[in-house]
N, C-alpha and C positions, 0 to 999 in steps of 0.2 A: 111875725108873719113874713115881712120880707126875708129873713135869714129861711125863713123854709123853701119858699121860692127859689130863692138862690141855690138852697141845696138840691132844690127838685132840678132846674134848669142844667147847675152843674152835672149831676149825675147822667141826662138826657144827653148832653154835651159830650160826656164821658163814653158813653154808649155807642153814640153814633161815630165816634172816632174810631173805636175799635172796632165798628162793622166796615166803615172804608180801610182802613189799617189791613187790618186780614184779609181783605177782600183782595186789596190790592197784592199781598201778599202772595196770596191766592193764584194771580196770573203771573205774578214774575220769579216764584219760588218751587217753579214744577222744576224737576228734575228729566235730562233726556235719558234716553235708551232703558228706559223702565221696561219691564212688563208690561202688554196692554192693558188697559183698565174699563172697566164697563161704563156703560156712557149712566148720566144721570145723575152727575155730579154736581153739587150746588156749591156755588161759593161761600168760604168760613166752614160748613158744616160737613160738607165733603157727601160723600153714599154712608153715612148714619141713619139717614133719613130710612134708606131701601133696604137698611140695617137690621131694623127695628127689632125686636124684641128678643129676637132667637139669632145673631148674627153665624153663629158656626152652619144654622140652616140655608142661608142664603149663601154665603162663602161657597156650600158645598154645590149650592143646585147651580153657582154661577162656572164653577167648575164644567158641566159640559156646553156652556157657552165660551169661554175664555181659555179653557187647556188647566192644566197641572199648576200653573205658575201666571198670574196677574197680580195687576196691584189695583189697591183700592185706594181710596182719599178718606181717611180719618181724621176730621176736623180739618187740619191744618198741612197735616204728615201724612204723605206719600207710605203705607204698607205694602211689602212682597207678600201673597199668601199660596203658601204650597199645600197643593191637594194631592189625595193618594200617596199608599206609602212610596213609591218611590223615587216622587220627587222630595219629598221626607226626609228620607233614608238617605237619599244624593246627597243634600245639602247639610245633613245634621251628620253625618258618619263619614262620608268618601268628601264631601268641605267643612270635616270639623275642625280643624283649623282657621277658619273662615268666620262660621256661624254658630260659636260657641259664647258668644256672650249675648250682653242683655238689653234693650234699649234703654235710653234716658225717659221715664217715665213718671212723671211728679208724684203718684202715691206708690209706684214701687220704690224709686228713692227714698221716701218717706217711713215706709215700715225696714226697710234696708240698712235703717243709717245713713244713706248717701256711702251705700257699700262696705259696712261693715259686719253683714251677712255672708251667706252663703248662695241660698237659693234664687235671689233675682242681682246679686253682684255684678259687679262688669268679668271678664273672663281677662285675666291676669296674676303674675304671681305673686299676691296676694292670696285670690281665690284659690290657684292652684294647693298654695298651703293650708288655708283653711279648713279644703277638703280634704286633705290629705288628713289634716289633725284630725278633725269631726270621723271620717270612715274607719281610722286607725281606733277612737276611742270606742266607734259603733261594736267595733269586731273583738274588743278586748270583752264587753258588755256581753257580748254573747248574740248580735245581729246575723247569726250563721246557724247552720246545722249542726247535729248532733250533740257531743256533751258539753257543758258548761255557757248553755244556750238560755235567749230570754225564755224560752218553750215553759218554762214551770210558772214565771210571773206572768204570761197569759193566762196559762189554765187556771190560776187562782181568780182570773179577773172571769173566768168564763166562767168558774162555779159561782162565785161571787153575782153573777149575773142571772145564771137560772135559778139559783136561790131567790135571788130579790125578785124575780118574775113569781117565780108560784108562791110567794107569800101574799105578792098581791092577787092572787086567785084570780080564776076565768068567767068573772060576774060579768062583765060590762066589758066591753071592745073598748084598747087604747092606744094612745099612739107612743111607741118605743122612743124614739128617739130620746130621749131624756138618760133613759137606760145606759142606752148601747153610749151615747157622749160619757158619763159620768165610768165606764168601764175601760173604756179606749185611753182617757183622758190620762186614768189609772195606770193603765201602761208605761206611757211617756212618764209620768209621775216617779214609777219603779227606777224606770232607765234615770232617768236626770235627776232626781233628789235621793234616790236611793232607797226610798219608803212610798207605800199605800196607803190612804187614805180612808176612812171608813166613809159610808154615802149622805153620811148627813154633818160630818165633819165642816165646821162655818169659812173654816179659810179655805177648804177646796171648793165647798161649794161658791164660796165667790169669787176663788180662780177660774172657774168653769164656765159663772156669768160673764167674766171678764174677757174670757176668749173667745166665748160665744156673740161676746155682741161687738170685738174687732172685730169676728169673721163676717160678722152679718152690714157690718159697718163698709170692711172695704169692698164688701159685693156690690153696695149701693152707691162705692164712689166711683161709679167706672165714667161719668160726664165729666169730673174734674181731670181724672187723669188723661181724657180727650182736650179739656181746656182747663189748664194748670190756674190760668188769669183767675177763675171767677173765684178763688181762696181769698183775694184780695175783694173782693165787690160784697160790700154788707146784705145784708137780707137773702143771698145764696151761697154764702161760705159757711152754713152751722153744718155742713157736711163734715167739711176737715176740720172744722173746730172740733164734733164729737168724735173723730176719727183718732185728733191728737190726742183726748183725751181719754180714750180707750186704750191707746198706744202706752200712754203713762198710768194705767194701770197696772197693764201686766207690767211693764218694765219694772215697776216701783216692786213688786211680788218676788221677779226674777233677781233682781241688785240685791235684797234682801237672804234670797236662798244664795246667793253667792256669796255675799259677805258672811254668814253662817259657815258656809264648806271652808272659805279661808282661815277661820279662825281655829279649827279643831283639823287642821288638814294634812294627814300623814303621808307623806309620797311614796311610801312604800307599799302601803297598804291602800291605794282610791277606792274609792267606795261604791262612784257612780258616774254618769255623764262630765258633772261638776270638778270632781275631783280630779277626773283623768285630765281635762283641760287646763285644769288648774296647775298640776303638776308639771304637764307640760310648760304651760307658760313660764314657768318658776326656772326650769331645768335646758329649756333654749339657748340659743344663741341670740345675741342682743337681732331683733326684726319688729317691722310694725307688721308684720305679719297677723299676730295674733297679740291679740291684747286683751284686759277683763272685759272691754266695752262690747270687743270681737264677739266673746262666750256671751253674752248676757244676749245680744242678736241672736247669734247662733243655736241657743238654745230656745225663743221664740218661735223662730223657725222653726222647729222641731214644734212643739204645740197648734201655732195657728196653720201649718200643712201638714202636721202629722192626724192631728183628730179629727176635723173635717172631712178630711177624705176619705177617711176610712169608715167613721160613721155613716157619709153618706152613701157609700158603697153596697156596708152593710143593709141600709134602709132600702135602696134601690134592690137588693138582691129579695130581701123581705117582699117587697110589693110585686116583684117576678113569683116568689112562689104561692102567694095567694092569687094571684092571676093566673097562673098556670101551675093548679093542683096537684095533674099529677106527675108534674118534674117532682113537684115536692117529695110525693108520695114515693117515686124513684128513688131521690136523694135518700132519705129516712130506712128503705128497702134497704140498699144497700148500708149504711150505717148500723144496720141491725142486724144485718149477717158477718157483719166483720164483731162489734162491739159486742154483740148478746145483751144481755139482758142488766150488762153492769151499766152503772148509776152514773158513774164519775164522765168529766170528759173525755175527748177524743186525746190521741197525742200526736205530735208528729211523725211517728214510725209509723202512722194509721196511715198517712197518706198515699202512701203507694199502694194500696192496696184498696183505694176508692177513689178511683178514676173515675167516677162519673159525680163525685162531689166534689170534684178537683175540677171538670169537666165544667161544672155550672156556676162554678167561681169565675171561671175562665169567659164564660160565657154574659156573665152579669158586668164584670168589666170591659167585655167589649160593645154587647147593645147599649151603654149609655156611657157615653166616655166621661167621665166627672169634672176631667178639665179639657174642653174640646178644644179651649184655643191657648197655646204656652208658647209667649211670646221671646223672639230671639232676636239677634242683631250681627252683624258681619263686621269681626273686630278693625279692618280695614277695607279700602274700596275693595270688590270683588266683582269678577265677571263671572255670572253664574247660568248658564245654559243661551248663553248668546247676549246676555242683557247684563247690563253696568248697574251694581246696585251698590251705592256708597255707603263708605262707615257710618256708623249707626243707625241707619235706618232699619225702622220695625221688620222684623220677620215673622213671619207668623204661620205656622204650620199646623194643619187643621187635623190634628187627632181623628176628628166625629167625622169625616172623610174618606180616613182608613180604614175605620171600624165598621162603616156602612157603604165602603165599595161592593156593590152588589158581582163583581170580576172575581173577587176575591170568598166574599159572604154572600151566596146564591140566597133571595128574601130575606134581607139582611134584620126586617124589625121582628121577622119571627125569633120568640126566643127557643132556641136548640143547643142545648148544651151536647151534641153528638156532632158538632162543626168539629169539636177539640178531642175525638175519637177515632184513633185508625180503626182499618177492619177488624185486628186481635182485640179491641176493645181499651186502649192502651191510650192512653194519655199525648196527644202533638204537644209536644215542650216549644215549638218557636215555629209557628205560625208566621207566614211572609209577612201578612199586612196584621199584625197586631201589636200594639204597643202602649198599654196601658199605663204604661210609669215613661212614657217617649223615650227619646233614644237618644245615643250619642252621647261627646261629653256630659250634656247635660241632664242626664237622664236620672231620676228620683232618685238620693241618697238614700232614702229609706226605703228604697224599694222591698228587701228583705224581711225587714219588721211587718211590713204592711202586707205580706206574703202571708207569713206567719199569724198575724193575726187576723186575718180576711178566714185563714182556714180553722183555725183553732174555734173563734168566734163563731162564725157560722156555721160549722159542724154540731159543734155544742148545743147552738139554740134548736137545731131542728133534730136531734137527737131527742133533745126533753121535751120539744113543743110542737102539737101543728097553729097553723098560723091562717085565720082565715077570716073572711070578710061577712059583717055582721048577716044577716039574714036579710032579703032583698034590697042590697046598700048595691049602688049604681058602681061599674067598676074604676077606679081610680085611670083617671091621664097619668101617660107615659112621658107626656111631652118633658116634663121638667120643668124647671125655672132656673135661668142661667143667671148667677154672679158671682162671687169668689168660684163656687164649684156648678155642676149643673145638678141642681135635687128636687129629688121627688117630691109629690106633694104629702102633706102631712096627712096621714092616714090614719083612721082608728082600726082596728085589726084584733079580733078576738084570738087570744092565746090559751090557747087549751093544751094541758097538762097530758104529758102521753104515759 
């Protein structure tokens, strides 16, 4: 009884330290010549609060109170947030020197290695060689146009995909997502182990589970990575507990496929992702540059931000054309005057010659930016547009801003895929304020694969399918739900066989 007390009292004890601790913190750890900041800041908790649940929405509407460039109070941390691309563009392209790395962030650290990734690493040569390996192995793999391209182990995932749709026949309205994950997944699968998967296969189906419930895992630790402390405090750390051990699933899955590629591993012939890294590592100059621990990261990275985003891409684009029939009906028009009447899918060479399904790709990626806020940091102090903003502090440049400047995107929530049409009917390739994989150094390694398969994928499905909403079923929110990405909600959607 009294050891409970005790441990009640200590804990209480414990609590209220860290609320004067931070507090205090709070008034003697501002930084000067910031960016203004919106008033309505609490002490410890910072503008979370006024944050709430959709922060890239609030960021964006504080934009015509504040200007281009304020900071907010994140917990504890002073944030830069740049709005419209081009205070964007300023900072990430014309100060990429500056603001090309990452912040210190306890769960990006965490899924990073404490940087021995790629995609949230600090920006150093390290990274610099990392990427250079990872894009050099991307482009031997075939992450480019024309011959000797991933283009044929998409299409296989994209027949593979309408197959497994119309055997489940158009009885009952379902919701994809399961599909389009186990297809994408596929991909990556091709690239990095070198082999597909069949869809009821038990090791992939529970590499799938495993990635699926990190991604859902770090969307839901975004308070910890605001307050690193409460991993330590019992009864609200089973966050990062189940985090870490999500984390050492896949990893246990990944170490496994690498110890297999080493053991049979011809450096003449690589086979795949694995191999090309592998052989690199072997054939270097002594660096810590790149090491087995580097790849087994590195190839994560490719999984927990190559499938998610592309999935939910794909889903978001799906819930646009059932909301809006007849783009669909467009999209399909035209794929049927190019394609005729053949069965198979679409191919790459199709593309130029359907600008208006290139058009509402184009389109799908910009009314819902999937990652509205991709966080950076200014590898030393920098003064950036009159204001002193010191190393490492968050930067944070708001995507869902650019994409929904209405300066730029005249009623930007209407979806129009003829934003990304000149008058000849002709495809805009680079749009001012558009930037769907962001910019700069740090701009999506995969951007190319996810190109390729955003069009291959969803050509395909609306080739074979229309897609639409049960009979008097209420029309689905747009809004989203933001964490690791920002996704739709989960839809049931009758697929009918065309």
């Amino acid at each position: 009884m009294f050891s409970t007390l005790l441990s009640e009292v200590s804990i209480r004890t414990i609590a209220v330290f860290l609320v004067v601790f931070l507090t205090l913190l709070f008034f003697f750890k501002r930084r000067k010549n910031l960016p203004p900041s919106p008033s309505g800041s609490w002490p410890v908790v910072g503008h979370l609060l006024s944050l709430g649940r959709a922060p890239h929405l609030k960021l964006t509407e504080w934009r015509k109170r504040y200007g281009d460039v304020y900071t907010v109070r994140m917990g504890m941390e002073d944030v830069v947030v740049l709005n419209g691309c081009r205070a964007i563009k300023e900072a990430l392209v014309d100060y990429k020197d500056a603001f090309s790395s990452r912040p210190s962030v306890y769960v990006l650290n965490l899924i990073s290695g404490f940087g021995k990734n790629i995609g949230v690493s600090k920006f150093n040569q390290a990274y610099k060689e990392k990427r250079k390996f990872a894009y050099s192995a991307l482009r031997n793999l075939g992450i480019k146009m024309g011959p000797g391209s991933m283009e044929e182990s998409i299409r296989e995932e994209g027949r593979q995909l309408c197959l497994k749709l119309s055997e489940q026949g158009d009885a009952r309205p379902r919701d994809i997502t399961d599909n389009l994950t186990v297809s994408v997944a596929n991909i990556i699968c091709s690239m990095v182990f070198g082999k597909r998967y069949d869809y009821d296969d038990v090791t992939f189906v529970e590499l799938t589970k495993s990635i699926n419930k990190l991604v859902a895992q770090l969307g839901s630790s975004q308070l910890m990575a605001v307050f690193p402390f409460l991993r330590f405090i019992p009864g609200v750390n089973s966050s990062n507990r189940v985090l870490v051990e999500c984390l050492n699933e896949v990893q246990a899955y990944l170490r496994h496929e690498i110890t297999k590629h080493r053991e049979n591993l011809d450096n003449e012939n690589p086979r795949d992702f694995i191999d090309l890294l592998l052989t690199e590592l072997q054939t270097q100059e002594k660096t810590d540059c790149l090491t087995e621990e580097n790849i087994m990261f590195i190839i994560q990275d490719l999984f927990t931000a190559g499938v998610g985003t592309t999935v939910t891409t794909l889903r978001w684009g799906l819930l646009y054309m059932v909301l809006c029939p007849e783009e669909q009906q467009k999209v399909q028009a035209e794929l049927d005057s190019i394609l005729g009447t053949d069965h198979d899918v679409p191919t790459l060479a199709h593309r130029s010659q359907l600008p208006y399904t290139e058009a509402t790709i184009m389109e799908i990626l910009r009314i819902r930016s999937i990652v509205p806020l991709t966080p950076h940091a200014p590898n030393e102090d920098t003064t950036f547009r009159g204001y002193d903003i010191p190393s490492g502090t968050q930067v944070l440049p708001i995507l869902w801003s650019a994409h929904m400047d209405p300066e730029f995107w005249p009623d930007p929530e209407k979806f129009n895929p003829c934003r990304f049409l000149d008058a000849d009917g002709k495809v805009v390739t680079r749009p001012e304020s558009f930037m769907p994989f962001s910019t700069g150094r740090r701009a999506c390694l995969g951007k190319q694969l996810a190109k390729m398969e955003l069009f291959l994928l969803f050509s395909s499905l609306l080739k074979h399918f229309t897609f639409k909403l049960p009979e008097g079923a209420a029309a689905p929110s747009t809004d989203g739900c933001l964490g690791l990405t920002l996704a739709p909600p989960i839809v049931n959607m009758c697929i009918i066989q065309r």
